[in-house]
Phi, psi and omega in degrees: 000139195269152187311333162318312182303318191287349193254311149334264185329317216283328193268356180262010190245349172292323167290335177294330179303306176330259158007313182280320151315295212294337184288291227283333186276328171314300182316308194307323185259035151276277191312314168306333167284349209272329188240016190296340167295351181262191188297102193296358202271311200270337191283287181298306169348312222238310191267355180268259214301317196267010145286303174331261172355308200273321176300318184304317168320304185279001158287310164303291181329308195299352198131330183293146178263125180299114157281105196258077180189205197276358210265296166318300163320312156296335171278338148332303184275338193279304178260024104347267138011267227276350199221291227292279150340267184344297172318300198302318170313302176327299200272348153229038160275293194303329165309303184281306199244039179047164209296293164315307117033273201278309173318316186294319211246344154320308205308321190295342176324323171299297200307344184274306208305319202299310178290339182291309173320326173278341211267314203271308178235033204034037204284147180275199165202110212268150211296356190288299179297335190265325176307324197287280194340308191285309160307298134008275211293317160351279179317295125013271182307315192281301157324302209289354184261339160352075193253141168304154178254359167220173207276153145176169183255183168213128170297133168308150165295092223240144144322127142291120216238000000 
């Protein structure tokens, strides 16, 4: 491959990755709707260890080091917090307002972090960011203004035991 190609491809590999999460968090949150009527506790439980598990595995492998201090306690605490909490709500959003939905009004989250960051760390705020925000909330008003336009029922939901 002549070097132009090799410079190409090198700039093609951060949108592919993109691209490759955005594939694998789709998949994710499909299976996750498939079982969302079961318990969410057991769910984020279950998907907090063998994620948890496998990053770690792959930290370590990589070089990484246990950190055994207050630095472990917060990481901990975040992510609980930040995975663990988050999930169970997410998996019973998905349950009440279905899977496309529940995803739209996840996405805002960079938008929470993005206002803290302003509120909080003095972050500036750039016309970029004011455009996002204003599509964002735009999108926003709209999911919540949302009516169906025709009659129909839907089956209730049962527990799976």
């Amino acid at each position: 491959m002549s070097g132009v190609g090799r410079v190409a491809m090198a700039g093609m590999t951060g949108p592919l990755l993109v691209i490759g999460a955005c594939l694998a968090w789709a998949i994710d949150n499909n299976l996750t709707q498939k079982v969302s009527a079961t318990d969410p506790v057991v769910i984020a439980g279950l998907k907090g260890l063998i994620a948890g598990s496998i990053n770690l595995g792959l930290g370590l492998a990589l070089g990484g080091a246990l950190a055994f201090s207050g630095r472990l306690v917060g990481a901990v605490l975040v992510g609980f917090l930040g995975y663990g909490v988050s999930l169970v709500l997410y998996v019973l959003a998905m349950r009440d307002l279905g899977t496309a939905r529940t995803g739209a009004y996840f996405s805002l989250a960079p938008f929470v972090g993005a206002a803290i960051g302003l509120l909080f760390l003095g972050e500036p705020v750039s016309a970029s960011l004011l455009v996002a925000a204003t599509l964002m909330a735009f999108g926003l008003w709209l999911h919540l203004t949302e009516r169906h336009a025709h009659q129909h029922g839907h089956e209730p939901l049962a527990p799976k035991h």
